[in-house]
py3Dmol code that shows the C-alpha trace and the ligand (Angstrom):
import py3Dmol

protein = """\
ATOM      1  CA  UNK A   1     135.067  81.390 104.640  1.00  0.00           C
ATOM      2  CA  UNK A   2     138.330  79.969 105.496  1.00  0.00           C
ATOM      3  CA  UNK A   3     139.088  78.406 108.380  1.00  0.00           C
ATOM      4  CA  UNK A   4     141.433  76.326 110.613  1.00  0.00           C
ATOM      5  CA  UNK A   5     140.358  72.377 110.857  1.00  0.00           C
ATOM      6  CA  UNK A   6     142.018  70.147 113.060  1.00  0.00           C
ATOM      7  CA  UNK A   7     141.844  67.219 110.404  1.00  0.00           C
ATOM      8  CA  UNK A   8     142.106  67.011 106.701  1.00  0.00           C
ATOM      9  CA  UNK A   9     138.562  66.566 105.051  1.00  0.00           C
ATOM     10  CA  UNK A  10     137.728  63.519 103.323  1.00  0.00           C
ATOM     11  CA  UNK A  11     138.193  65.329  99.658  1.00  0.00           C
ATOM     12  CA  UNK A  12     141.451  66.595 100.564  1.00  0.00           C
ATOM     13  CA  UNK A  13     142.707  63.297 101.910  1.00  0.00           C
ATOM     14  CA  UNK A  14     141.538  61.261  98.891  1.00  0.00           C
ATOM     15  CA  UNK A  15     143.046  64.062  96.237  1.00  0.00           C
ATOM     16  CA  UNK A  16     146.309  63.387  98.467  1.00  0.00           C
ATOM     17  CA  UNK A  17     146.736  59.709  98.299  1.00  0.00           C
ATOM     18  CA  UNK A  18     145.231  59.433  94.532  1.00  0.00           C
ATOM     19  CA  UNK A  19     147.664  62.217  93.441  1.00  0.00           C
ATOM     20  CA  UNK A  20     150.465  60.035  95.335  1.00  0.00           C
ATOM     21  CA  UNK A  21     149.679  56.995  93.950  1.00  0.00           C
ATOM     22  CA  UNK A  22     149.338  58.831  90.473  1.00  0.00           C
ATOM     23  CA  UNK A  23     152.512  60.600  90.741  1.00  0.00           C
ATOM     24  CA  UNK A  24     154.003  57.182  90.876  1.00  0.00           C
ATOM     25  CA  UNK A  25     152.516  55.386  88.439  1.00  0.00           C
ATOM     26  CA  UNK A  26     153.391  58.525  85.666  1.00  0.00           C
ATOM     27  CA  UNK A  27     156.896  58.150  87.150  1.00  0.00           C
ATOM     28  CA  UNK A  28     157.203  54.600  85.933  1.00  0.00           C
ATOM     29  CA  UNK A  29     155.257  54.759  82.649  1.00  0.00           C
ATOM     30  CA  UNK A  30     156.792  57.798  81.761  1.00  0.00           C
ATOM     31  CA  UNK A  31     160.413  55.640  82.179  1.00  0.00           C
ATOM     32  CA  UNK A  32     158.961  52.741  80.657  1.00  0.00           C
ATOM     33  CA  UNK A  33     157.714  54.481  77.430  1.00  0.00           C
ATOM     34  CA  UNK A  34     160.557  56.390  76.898  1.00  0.00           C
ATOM     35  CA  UNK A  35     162.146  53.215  75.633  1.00  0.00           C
ATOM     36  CA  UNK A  36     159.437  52.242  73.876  1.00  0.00           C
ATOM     37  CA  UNK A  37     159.819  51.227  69.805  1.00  0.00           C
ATOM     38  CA  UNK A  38     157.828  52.137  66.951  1.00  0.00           C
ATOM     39  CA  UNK A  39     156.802  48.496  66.572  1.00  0.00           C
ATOM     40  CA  UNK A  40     155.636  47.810  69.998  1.00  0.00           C
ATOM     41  CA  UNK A  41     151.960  47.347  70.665  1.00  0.00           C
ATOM     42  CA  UNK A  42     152.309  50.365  73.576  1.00  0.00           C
ATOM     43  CA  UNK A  43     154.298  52.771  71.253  1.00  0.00           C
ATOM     44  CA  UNK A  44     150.986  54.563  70.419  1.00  0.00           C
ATOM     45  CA  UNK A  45     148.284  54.010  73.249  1.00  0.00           C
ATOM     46  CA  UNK A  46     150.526  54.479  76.532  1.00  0.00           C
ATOM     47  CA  UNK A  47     152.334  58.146  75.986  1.00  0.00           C
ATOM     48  CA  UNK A  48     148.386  58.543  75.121  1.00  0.00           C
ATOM     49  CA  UNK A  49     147.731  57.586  78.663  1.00  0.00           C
ATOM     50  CA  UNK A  50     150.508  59.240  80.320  1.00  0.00           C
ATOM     51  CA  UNK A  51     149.134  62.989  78.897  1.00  0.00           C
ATOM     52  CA  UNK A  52     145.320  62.447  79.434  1.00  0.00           C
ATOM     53  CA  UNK A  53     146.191  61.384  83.085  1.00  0.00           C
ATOM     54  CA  UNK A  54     148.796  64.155  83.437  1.00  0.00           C
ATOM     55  CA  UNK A  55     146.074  66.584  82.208  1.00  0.00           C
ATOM     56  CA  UNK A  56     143.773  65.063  84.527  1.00  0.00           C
ATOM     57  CA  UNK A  57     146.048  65.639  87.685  1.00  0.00           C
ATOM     58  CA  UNK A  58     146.402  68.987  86.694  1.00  0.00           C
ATOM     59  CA  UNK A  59     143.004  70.227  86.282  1.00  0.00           C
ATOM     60  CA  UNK A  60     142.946  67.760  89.999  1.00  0.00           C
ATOM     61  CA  UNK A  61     145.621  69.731  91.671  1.00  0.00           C
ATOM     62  CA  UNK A  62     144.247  72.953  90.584  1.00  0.00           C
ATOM     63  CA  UNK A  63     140.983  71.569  92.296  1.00  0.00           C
ATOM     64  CA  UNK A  64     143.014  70.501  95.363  1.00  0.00           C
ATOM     65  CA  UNK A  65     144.960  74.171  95.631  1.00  0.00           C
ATOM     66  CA  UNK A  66     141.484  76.199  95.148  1.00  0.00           C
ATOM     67  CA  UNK A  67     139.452  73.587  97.990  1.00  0.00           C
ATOM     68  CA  UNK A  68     142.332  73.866 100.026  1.00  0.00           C
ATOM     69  CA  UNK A  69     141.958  78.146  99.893  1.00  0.00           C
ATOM     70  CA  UNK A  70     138.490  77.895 100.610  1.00  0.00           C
ATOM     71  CA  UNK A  71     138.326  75.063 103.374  1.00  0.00           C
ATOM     72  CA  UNK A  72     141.450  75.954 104.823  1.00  0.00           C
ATOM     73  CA  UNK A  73     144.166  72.991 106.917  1.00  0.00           C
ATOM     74  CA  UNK A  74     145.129  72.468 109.733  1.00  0.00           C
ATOM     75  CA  UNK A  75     147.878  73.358 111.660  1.00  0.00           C
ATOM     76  CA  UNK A  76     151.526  71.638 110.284  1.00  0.00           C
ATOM     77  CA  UNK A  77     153.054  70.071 113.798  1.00  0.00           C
ATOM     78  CA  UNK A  78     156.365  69.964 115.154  1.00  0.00           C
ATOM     79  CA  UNK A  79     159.196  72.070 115.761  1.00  0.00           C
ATOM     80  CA  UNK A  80     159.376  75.111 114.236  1.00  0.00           C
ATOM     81  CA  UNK A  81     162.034  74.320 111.843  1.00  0.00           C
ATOM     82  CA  UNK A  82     159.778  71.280 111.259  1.00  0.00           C
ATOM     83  CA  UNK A  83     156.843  73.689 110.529  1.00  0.00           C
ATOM     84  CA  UNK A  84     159.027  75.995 107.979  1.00  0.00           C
ATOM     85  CA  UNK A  85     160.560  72.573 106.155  1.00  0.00           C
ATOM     86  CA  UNK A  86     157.259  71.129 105.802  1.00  0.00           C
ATOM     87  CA  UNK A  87     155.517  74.137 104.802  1.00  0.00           C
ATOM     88  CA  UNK A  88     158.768  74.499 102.158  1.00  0.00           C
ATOM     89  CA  UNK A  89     158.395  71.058 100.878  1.00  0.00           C
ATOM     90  CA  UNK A  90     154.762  71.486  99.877  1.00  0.00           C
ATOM     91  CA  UNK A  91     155.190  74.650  98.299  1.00  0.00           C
ATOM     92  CA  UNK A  92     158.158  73.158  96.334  1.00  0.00           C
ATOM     93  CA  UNK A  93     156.151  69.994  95.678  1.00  0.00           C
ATOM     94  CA  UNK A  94     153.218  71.866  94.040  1.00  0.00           C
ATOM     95  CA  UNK A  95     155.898  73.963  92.002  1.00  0.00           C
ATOM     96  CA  UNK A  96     157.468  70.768  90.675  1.00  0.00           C
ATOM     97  CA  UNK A  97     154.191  69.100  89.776  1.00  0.00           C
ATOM     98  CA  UNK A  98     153.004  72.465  87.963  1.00  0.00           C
ATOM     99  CA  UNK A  99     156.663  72.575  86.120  1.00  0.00           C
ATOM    100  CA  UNK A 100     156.205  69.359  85.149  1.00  0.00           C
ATOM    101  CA  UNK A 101     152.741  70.003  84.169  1.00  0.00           C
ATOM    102  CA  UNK A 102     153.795  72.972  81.810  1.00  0.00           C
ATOM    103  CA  UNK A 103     156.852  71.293  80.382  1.00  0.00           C
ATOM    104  CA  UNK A 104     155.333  67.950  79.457  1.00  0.00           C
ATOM    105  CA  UNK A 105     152.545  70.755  77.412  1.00  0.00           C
ATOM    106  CA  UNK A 106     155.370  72.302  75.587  1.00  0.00           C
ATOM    107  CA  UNK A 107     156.927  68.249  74.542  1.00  0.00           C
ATOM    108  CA  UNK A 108     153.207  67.253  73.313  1.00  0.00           C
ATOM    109  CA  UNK A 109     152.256  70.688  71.188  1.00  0.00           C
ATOM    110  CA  UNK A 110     156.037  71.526  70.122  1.00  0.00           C
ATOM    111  CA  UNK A 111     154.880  69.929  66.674  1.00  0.00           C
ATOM    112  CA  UNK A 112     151.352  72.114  66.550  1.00  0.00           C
ATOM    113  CA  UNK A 113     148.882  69.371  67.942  1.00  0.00           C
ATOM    114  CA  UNK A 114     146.867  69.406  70.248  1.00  0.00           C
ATOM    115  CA  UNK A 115     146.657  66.789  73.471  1.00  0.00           C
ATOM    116  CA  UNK A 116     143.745  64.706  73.302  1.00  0.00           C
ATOM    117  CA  UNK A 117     142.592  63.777  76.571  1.00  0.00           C
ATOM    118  CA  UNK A 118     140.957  60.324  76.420  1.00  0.00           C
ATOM    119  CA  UNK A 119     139.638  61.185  73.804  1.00  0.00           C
ATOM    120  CA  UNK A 120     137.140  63.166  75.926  1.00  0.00           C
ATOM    121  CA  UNK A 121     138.497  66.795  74.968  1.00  0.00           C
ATOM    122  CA  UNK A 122     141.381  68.646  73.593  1.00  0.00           C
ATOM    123  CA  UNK A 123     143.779  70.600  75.145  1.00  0.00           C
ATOM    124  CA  UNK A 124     144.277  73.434  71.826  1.00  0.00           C
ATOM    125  CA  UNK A 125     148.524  73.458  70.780  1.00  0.00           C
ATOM    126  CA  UNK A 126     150.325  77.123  71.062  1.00  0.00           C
ATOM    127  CA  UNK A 127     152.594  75.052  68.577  1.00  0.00           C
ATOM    128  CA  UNK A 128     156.992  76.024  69.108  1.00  0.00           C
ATOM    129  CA  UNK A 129     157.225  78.733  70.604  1.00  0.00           C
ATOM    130  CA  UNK A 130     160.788  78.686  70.969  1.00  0.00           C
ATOM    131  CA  UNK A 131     163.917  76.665  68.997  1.00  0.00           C
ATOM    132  CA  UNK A 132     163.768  73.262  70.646  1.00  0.00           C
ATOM    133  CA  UNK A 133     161.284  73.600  72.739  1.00  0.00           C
ATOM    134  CA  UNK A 134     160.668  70.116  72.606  1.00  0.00           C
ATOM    135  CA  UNK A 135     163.716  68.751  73.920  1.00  0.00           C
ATOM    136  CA  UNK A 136     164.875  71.796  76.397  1.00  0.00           C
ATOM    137  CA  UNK A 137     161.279  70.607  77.821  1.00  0.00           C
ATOM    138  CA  UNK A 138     161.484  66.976  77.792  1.00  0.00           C
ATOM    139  CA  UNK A 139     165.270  67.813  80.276  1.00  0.00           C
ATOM    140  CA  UNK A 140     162.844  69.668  82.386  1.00  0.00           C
ATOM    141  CA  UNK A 141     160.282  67.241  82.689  1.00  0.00           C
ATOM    142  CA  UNK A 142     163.209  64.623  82.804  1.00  0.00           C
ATOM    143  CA  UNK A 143     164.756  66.443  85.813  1.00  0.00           C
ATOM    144  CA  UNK A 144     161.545  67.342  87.356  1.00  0.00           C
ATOM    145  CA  UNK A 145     160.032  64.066  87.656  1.00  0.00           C
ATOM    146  CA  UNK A 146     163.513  63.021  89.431  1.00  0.00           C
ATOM    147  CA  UNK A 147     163.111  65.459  91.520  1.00  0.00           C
ATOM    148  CA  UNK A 148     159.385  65.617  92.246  1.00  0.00           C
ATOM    149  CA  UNK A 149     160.014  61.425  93.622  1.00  0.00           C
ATOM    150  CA  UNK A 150     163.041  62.461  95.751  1.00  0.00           C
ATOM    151  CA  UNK A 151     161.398  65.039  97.503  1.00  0.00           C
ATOM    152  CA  UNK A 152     157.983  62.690  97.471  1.00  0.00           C
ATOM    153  CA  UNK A 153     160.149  59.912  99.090  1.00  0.00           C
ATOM    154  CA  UNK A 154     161.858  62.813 101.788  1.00  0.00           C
ATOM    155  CA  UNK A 155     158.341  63.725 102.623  1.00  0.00           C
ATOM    156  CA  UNK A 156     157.472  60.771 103.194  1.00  0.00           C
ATOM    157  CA  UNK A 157     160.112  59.817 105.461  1.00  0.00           C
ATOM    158  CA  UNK A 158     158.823  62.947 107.591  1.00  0.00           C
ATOM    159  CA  UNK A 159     155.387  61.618 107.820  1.00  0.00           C
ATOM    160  CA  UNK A 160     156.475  58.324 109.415  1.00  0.00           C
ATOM    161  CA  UNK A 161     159.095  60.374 111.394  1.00  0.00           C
ATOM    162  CA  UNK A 162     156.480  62.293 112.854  1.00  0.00           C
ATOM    163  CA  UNK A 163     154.390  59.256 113.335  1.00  0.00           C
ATOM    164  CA  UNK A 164     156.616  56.804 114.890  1.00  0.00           C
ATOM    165  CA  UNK A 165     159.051  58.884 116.826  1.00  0.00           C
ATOM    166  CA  UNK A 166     157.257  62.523 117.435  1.00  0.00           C
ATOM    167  CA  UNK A 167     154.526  60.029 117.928  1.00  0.00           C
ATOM    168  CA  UNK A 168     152.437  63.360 116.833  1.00  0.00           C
ATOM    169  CA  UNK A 169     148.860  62.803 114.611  1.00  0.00           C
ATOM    170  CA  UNK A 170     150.439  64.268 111.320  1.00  0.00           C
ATOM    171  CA  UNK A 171     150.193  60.803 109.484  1.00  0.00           C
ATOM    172  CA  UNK A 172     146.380  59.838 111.419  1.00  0.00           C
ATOM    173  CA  UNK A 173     145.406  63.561 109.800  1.00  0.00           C
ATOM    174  CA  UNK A 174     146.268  62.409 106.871  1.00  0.00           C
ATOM    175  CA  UNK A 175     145.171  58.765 106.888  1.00  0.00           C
ATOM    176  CA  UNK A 176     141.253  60.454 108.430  1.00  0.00           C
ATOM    177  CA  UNK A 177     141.935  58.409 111.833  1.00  0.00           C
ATOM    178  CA  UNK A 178     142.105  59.707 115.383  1.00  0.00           C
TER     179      UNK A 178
END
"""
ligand_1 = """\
43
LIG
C 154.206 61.343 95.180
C 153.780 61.241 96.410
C 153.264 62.386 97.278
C 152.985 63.696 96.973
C 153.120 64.379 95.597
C 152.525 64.341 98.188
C 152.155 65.676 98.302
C 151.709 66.290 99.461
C 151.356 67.678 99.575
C 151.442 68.713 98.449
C 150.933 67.889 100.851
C 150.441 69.201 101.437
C 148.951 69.167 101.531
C 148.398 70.564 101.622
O 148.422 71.265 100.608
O 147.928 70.947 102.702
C 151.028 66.642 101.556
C 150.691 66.438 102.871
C 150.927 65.274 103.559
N 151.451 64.100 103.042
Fe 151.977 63.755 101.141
N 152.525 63.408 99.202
C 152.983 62.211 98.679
C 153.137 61.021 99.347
C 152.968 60.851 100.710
C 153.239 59.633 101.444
C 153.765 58.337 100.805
C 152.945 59.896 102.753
C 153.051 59.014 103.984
C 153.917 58.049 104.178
C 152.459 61.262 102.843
C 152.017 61.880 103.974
C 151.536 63.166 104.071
C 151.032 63.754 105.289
C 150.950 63.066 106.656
C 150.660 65.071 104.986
C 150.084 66.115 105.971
C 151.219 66.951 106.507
C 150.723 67.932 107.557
O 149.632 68.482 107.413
O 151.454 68.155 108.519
N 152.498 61.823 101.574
N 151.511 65.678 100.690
"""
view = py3Dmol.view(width=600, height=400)
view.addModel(protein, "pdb")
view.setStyle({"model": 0}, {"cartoon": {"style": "trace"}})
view.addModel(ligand_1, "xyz")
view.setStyle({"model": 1}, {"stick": {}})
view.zoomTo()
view.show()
């Protein structure tokens, strides 16, 4: 049954940070290979990379938003307006990272195939389903991932505002100290 801890559990604090640091690291690939050319020795195996470990934070996140239903949080602190930003912010960050999600799907299997995750399964292609769905997607994802970092880098300014000034236990939650 749900409930309402007073600290994040230890699976919900590692799927935070390791989405973080993921979230990152696909940030700066994703700019990196972008630029890539067809006779570079990354041209192939790093896009490769960047779905599989997309597709793995997905199927993560969906993990993360189904454990956190059943196990429940605890209680955002703050002000109230802190409360109603914060609990904004999340909901908008999980939006972003399934739009980004979804659109980087519609770039891989505009051209019919499917996304081999390292090589370990295959996500099946729906293929174009609309005129250039490829690029209208990658502008989305393009945009997304811009915003998905500002609003990353926002929240985490809040954390260490609520750490060093509110002097509250938001970040220890977070971090599994008391
Ligand atoms: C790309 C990077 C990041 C993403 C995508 C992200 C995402 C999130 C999300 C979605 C939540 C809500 C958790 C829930 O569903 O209950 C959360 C909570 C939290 N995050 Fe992050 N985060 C990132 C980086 C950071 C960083 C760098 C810090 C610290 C400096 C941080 C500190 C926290 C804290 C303290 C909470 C708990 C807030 C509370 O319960 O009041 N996050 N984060």
């Amino acid at each position: 049954m749900k409930n309402t801890p007073q600290n994040y559990d230890w699976l919900s604090i590692t799927l935070h940070w390791l989405s973080a640091v993921v979230v990152v690291g696909l940030f700066a690939i994703g700019l990196w290979m972008v630029d890539l050319n067809y006779y570079s020795q990354w041209y192939k195996p790093v896009p490769h990379w960047h779905k599989s470990v997309g597709l793995c934070l997905a199927l993560a996140t969906l993990f993360r938003l189904l454990w956190k239903h059943l196990k429940g949080h605890p209680p955002i602190e703050g002000a109230r307006w802190e409360v109603m930003s914060a609990k904004l912010a999340h909901g908008v960050i999980y939006l972003m990272l399934f739009g980004l999600f979804f659109s980087g799907y519609l770039i891989s299997t505009a051209d019919g195939r499917a996304i081999e995750v390292f090589n370990w399964f295959s996500v099946p292609a729906l293929g174009e389903i609309f005129p250039n769905q490829a690029d209208i997607a990658g502008e989305i994802h393009y945009y997304l991932a811009f915003g998905l970092i500002g609003l990353a880098a926002l929240h985490a300014l809040a954390a260490l505002k609520h750490h060093f000034i509110n002097k509250d236990n938001t970040l220890k939650k977070m971090l599994g100290v008391k």
